[in-house]
C-alpha positions in Angstrom: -3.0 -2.4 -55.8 -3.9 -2.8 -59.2 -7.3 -3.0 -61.2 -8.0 -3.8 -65.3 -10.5 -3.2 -66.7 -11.5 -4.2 -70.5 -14.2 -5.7 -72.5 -14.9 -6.7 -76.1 -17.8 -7.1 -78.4 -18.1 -10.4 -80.6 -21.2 -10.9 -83.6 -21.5 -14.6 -84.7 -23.7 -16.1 -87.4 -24.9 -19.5 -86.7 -26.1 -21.6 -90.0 -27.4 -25.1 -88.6 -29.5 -27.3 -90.8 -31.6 -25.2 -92.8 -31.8 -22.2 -90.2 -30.2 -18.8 -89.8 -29.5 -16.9 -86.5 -27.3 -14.3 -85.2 -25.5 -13.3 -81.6 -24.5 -10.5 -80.7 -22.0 -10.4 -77.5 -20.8 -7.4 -75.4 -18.4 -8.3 -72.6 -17.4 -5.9 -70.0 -14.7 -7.1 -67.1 -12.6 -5.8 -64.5 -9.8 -7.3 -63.0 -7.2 -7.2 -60.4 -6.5 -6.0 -56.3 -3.8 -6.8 -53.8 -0.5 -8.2 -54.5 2.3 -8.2 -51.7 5.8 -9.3 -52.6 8.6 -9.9 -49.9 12.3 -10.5 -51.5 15.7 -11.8 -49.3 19.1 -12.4 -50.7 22.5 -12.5 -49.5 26.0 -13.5 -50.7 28.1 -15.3 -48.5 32.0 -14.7 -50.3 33.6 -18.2 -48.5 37.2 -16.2 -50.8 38.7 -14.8 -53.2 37.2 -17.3 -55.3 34.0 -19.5 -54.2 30.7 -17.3 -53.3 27.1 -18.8 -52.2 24.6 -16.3 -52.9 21.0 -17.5 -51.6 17.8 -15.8 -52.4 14.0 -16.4 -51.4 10.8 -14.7 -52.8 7.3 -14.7 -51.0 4.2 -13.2 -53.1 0.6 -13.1 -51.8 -2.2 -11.6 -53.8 -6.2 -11.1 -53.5 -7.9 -10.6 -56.1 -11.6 -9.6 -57.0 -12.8 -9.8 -60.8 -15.8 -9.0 -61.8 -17.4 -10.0 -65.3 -20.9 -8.9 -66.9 -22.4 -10.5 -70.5 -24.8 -9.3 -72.3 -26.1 -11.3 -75.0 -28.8 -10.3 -77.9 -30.4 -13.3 -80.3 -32.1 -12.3 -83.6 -33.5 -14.8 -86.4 -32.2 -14.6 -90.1 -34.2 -11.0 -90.4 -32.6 -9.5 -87.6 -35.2 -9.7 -85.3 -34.5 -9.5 -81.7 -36.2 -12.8 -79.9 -34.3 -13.1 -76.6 -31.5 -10.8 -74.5 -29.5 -12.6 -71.9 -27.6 -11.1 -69.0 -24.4 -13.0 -67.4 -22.9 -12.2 -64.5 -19.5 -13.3 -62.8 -17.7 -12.4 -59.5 -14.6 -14.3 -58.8 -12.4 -14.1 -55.9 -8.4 -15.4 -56.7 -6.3 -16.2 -54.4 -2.6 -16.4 -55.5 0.6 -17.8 -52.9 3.8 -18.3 -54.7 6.7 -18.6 -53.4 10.8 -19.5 -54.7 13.8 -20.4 -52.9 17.2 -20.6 -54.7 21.1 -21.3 -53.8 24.0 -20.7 -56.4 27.4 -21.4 -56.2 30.1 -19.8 -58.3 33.4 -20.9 -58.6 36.3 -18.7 -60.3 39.9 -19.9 -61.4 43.3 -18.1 -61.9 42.9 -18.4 -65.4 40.7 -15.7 -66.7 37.1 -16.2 -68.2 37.2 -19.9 -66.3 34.5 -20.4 -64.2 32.2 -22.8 -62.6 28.3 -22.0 -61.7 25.6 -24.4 -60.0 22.1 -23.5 -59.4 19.4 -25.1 -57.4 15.6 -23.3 -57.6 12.4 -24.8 -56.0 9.2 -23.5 -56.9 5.8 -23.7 -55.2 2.9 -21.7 -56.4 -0.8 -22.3 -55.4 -4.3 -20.8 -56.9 -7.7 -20.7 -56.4 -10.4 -19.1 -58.1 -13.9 -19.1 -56.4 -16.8 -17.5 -58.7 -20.4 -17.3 -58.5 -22.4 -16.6 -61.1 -25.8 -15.8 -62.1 -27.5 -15.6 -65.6 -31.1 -14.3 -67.0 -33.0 -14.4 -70.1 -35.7 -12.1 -71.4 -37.8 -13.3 -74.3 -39.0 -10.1 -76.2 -41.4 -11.5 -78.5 -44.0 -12.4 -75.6 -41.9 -10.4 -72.6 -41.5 -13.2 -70.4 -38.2 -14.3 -68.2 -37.1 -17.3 -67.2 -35.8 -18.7 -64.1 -32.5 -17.2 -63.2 -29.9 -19.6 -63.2 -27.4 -19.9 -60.8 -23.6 -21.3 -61.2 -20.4 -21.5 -59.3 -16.7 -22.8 -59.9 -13.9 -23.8 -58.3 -10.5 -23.8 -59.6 -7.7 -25.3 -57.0 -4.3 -25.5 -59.0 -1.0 -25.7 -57.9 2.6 -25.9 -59.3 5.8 -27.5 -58.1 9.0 -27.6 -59.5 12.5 -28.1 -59.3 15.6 -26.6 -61.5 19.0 -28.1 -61.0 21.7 -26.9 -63.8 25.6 -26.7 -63.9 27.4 -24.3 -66.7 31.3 -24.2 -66.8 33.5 -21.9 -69.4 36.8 -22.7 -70.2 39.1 -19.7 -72.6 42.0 -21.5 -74.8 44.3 -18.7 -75.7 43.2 -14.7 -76.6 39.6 -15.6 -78.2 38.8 -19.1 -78.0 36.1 -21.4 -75.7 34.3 -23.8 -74.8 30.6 -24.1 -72.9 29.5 -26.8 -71.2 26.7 -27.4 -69.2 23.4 -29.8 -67.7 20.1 -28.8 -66.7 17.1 -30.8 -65.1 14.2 -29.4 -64.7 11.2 -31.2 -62.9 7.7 -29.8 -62.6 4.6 -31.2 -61.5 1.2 -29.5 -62.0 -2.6 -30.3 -60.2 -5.9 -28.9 -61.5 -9.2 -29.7 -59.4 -11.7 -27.9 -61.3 -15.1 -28.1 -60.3 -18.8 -26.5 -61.7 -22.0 -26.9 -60.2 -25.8 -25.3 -61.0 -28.3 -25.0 -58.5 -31.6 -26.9 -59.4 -35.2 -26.1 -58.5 -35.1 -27.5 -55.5 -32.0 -25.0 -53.7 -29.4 -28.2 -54.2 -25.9 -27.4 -56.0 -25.9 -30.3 -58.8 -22.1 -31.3 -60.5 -22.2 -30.4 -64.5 -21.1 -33.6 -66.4 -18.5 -33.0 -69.1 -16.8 -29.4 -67.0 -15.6 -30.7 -63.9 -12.2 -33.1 -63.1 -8.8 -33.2 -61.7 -5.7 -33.2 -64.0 -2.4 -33.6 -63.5 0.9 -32.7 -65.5 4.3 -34.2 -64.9 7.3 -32.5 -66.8 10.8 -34.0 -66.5 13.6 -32.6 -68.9 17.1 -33.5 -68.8 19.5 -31.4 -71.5 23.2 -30.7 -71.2 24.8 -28.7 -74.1 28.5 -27.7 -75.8 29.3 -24.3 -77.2 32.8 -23.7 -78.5 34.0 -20.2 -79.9 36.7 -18.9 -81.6 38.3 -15.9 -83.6 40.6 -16.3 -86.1 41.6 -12.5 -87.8 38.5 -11.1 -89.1 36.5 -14.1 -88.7 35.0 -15.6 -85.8 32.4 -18.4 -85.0 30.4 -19.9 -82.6 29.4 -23.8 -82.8 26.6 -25.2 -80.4 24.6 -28.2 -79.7 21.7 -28.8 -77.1 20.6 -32.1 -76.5 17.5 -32.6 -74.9 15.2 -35.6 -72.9 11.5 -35.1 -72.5 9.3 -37.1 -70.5 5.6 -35.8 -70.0 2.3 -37.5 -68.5 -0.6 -35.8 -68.5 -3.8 -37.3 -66.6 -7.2 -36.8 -66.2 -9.0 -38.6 -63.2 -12.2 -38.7 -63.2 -12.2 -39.9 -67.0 -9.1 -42.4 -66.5 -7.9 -40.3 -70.1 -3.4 -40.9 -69.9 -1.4 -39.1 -72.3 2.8 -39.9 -72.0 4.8 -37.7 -74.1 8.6 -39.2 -74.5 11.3 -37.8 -76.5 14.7 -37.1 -77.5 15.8 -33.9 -79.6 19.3 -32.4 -80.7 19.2 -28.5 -81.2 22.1 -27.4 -83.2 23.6 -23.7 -83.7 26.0 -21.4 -85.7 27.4 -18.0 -85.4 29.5 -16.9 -88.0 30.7 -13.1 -88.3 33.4 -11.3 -90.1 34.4 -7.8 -89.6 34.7 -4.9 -92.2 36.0 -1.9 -92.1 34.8 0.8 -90.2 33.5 -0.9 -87.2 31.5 -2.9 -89.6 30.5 -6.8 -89.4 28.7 -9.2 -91.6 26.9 -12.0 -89.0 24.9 -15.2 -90.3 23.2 -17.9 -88.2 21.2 -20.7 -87.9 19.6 -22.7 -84.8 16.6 -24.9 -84.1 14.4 -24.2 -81.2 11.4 -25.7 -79.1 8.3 -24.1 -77.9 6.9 -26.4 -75.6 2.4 -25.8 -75.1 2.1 -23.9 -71.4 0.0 -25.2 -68.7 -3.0 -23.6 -70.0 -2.6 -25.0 -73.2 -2.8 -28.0 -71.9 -5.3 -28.3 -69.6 -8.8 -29.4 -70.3 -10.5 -26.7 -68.2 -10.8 -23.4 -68.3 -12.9 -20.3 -67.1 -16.9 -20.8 -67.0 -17.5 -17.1 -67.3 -18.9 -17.6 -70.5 -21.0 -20.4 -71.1 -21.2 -19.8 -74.9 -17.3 -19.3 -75.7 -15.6 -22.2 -74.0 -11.7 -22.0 -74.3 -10.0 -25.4 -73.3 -6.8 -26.6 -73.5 -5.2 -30.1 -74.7 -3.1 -32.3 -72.7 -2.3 -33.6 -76.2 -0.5 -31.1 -77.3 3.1 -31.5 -79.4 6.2 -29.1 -79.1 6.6 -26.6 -82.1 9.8 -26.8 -83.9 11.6 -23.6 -86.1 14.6 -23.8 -87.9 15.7 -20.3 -88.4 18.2 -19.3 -90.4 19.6 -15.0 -90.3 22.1 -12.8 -92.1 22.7 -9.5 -91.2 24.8 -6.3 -91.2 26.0 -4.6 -87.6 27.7 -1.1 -87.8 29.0 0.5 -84.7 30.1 4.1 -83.7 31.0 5.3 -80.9 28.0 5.6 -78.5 25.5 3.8 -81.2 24.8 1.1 -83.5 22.5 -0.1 -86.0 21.8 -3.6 -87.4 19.2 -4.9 -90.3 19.1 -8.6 -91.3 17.0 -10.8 -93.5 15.9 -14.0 -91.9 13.9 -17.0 -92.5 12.1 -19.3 -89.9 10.5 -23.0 -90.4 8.2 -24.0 -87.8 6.7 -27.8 -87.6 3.4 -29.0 -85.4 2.4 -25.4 -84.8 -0.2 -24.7 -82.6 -3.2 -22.4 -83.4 -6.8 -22.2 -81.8 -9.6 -24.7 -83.7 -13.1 -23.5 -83.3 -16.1 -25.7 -83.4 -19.6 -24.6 -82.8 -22.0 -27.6 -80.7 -25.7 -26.4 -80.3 -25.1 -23.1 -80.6 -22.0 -23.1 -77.9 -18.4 -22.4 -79.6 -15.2 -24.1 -78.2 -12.0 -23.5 -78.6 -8.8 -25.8 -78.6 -5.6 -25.8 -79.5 -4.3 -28.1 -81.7 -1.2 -29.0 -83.8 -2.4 -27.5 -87.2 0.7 -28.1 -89.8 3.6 -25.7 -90.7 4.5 -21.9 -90.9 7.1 -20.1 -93.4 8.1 -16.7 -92.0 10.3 -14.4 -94.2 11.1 -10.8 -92.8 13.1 -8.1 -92.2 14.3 -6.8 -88.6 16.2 -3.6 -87.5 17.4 -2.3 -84.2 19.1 0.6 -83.5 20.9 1.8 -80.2 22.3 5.3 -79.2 23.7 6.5 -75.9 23.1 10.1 -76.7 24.6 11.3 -73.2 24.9 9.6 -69.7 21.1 9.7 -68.6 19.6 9.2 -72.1 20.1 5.7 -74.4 17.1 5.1 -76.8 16.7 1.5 -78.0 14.2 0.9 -81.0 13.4 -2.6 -83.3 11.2 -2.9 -86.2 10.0 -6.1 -88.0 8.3 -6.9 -91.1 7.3 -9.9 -91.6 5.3 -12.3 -94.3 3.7 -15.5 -92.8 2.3 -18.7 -94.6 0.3 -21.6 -92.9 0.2 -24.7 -94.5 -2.6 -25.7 -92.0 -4.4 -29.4 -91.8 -8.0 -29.6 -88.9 -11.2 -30.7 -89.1 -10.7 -33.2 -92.3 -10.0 -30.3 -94.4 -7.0 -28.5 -95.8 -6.3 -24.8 -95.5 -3.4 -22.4 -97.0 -3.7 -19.2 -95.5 -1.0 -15.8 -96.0 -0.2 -13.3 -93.8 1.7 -10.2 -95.8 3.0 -6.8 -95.2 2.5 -6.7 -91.4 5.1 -4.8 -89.0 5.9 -4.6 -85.6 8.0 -1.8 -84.1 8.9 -1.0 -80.5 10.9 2.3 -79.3 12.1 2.2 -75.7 13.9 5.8 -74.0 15.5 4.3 -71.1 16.6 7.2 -68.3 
C-alpha cells in the first residue's frame, strides 16, 4: 500500500494582441493504493548441460488519486478578476502480467554457451475520473455554473520478445558474440472525455477523445569479438537493427509508418599500467526510441489549462559518444575518472504553445545536443557487510534547437550530478 502525495505552483503571463494578464496556478495531488504481486519460477536441469528455467509474474493494483486546482486571474495591474477551483478523483485499475521460458545450453569447452529466451507481455489500464470545476468572479461576486467532466482511459499493451545469444572463447582471452532479437509490441489507447450540458446529458468533447493504436516490430542481431593481446586488449561490436512502426488514429483516419534500417557500431580499447592501473577509450552509437507516452495523442484531462500530449510522429534520438578514461584498482576498491563526449541527432524536447489562453505541450524532434563532461565512480568493500558505491558527473550541454519557424541556441554549463549508494 502506497500513497504520493505532491503538488506544484506554476505563474504564467499571457500577452495576446494588445492585452496583458496573469495566472497563477497551485496544484495539490495525491496518488497511489493497492498493488499485489504474485511471482513463480522453477528450473528444470534436463543434465549436466541443458536447463529450462520458466517464470510467470501476476501484478494487480487499485489505485485512488485525487487532484485539486486552484487557479487565480489578475489583469496587467495585478488585479484579482476571477478564482477557479478544479477538482479530480480518478480510480486506476492496473493488470499486468509476464510469462517467460529460457533455455541454456553449456559445452565442454569453457565460456561456450548457448541461451534462448521467449517473454510475452500483457498489461491492461484504465483510468476512470470525474471531475468537477467552479469559477468565482470577484469583481461583482458571482459564480458560475459548476461544470462537470469525466474521462476514460482503456489502454492496453502486448508484446512479444524472442532473442538467441551464443559465446564462443578462441584460446586464453579471445571471443566472439553473436546473437538475434525480435521484439514485437502492440499498443491500444481508447480515450474518451465528456461534459455534462444543461440539460443532465454527458456530451463527447471534439478535438480530446479517440482510439490509437501503436505497432512496434524490431528485428536486430549483433557480433561482438574480444581479445587480449599482452597489455592490450579490445572489444569490436556491431548491432544491426530493422524498425517497422505504425501508428493510427481512428476516429481521425491520421496513419503514421515509421520504417528503418540502422548499424550501431562499438569499440573498447584498454591497456594496462602498472600498479593495477588501465587506460580505457571507447566509442558507440545508440538509440532512444520516444516511449508510449510520447507518442500518444492523449493524455490526462486533470488540467484543462496545461494540456501535455504526445506525438505519434515522433523520430528516434541518435548519440555518438565517444570516452577515455583512467581505472585504478586495489585490493577491495577502485576508482575511475574519464572525459567523454556525446553527439545526439533529432532530440526530443517539450514545445509549448499557448491557444486562447490554454498551454499545450508536445514533444517534438527539436535539432541536436553537444555534451562534454567529466564522470567519476569510486567502489570500496570496506569489510564483508559494508561496500559503498558513489558517481559524480559534470556536465556542459549545447542545443542547437530548430521549432516554431524560429532558431534557438541555448547552453547549459557547470551542472553536476552525484549519487552515493552504502549497500549492506
Amino acid at each position: 500500500y502506497r500513497k504520493n502525495p505532491g503538488g506544484g505552483k506554476t505563474f504564467q503571463t499571457f500577452l495576446p494582441g494588445d492585452t496583458l494578464y496573469f495566472t497563477d496556478r497551485d496544484r495539490q495531488h495525491v496518488r497511489g493504493g493497492w498493488s499485489n504481486n504474485l511471482r513463480f519460477g522453477s528450473d528444470f536441469f534436463l543434465n549436466s548441460k541443458n536447463t529450462i528455467t520458466v517464470a510467470a509474474l501476476y501484478r494487480v493494483s487499485d489505485e485512488d488519486n485525487q487532484s485539486n486546482l486552484f487557479y487565480q486571474d489578475f489583469d496587467k495591474n495585478m488585479n484579482l478578476l476571477f478564482i477557479t477551483e478544479r477538482n479530480d478523483h480518478e480510480q486506476e485499475i492496473d493488470k499486468n502480467s509476464e510469462y517467460s521460458i529460457n533455455y541454456t545450453r553449456t559445452f565442454s569447452k569453457k565460456g561456450q554457451k548457448l541461451s534462448a529466451d521467449v517473454q510475452y507481455r500483457d498489461n491492461n489500464e484504465t483510468e476512470k475520473s470525474d471531475i468537477n470545476e467552479i469559477t468565482h468572479n470577484v469583481e461583482d461576486g458571482s459564480q458560475d455554473p459548476e461544470l462537470f467532466q469525466r474521462s476514460l482511459n482503456d489502454e492496453f499493451d502486448r508484446g512479444w520478445l524472442i532473442q538467441a545469444d551464443y559465446e564462443h572463447p578462441f584460446g586464453k582471452d579471445a571471443k566472439l558474440e553473436l546473437g538475434v532479437r525480435n521484439s514485437i509490441r502492440r499498443i491500444g489507447n481508447d480515450y474518451l472525455v465528456e461534459e455534462q450540458n444543461e440539460n443532465g446529458d454527458w456530451e463527447n468533447l471534439e478535438g480530446f477523445s479517440n482510439d490509437f493504436n501503436y505497432d512496434e516490430n524490431i528485428y536486430a542481431s549483433y557480433a561482438m569479438f574480444g581479445n587480449k593481446v599482452n597489455k592490450f586488449s579490445y572489444q569490436l561490436g556491431l548491432r544491426m537493427e530493422i524498425t517497422d512502426i505504425r501508428t493510427e488514429l481512428e476516429q481521425t483516419g491520421e496513419v503514421n509508418n515509421k520504417n528503418y534500417t540502422e548499424l550501431f557500431p562499438s569499440i573498447h580499447l584498454t591497456y594496462g599500467l602498472k600498479k593495477e592501473k588501465s587506460l580505457q577509450g571507447s566509442y558507440s552509437r545508440r538509440v532512444r526510441r520516444p516511449r508510449f507516452y510520447s507518442l500518444n495523442p492523449f493524455s490526462s484531462f486533470t488540467d484543462a489549462r496545461n494540456i501535455r500530449t504526445g506525438n505519434p510522429d515522433l523520430d528516434p534520438t541518435y548519440t555518438d559518444s565517444y570516452e577515455f578514461g583512467v581505472l585504478q584498482n586495489w585490493e577491495k576498491a577502485s576508482f575511475y575518472y574519464a572525459v567523454y563526449y556525446r553527439y545526439s541527432t533529432d532530440v526530443v524536447t517539450r514545445i509549448i504553445t499557448v491557444v486562447d489562453g490554454i498551454t499545450y505541450s508536445r514533444p517534438e524532434n527539436v535539432g541536436s545536443k553537444d555534451d562534454i563532461g567529466l564522470e567519476i565512480t569510486y567502489s570500496n568493500e570496506f569489510n564483508s557487510w559494508l561496500r559503498v558505491n558513489g558517481t559524480a558527473n559534470f556536465y556542459h550541454s549545447a542545443y542547437d534547437a530548430f521549432a516554431n519557424g524560429r532558431s534557438e541556441e541555448r547552453r547549459v554549463g557547470k551542472e553536476c550530478r552525484s549519487r552515493w549508494s552504502p549497500y549492506h
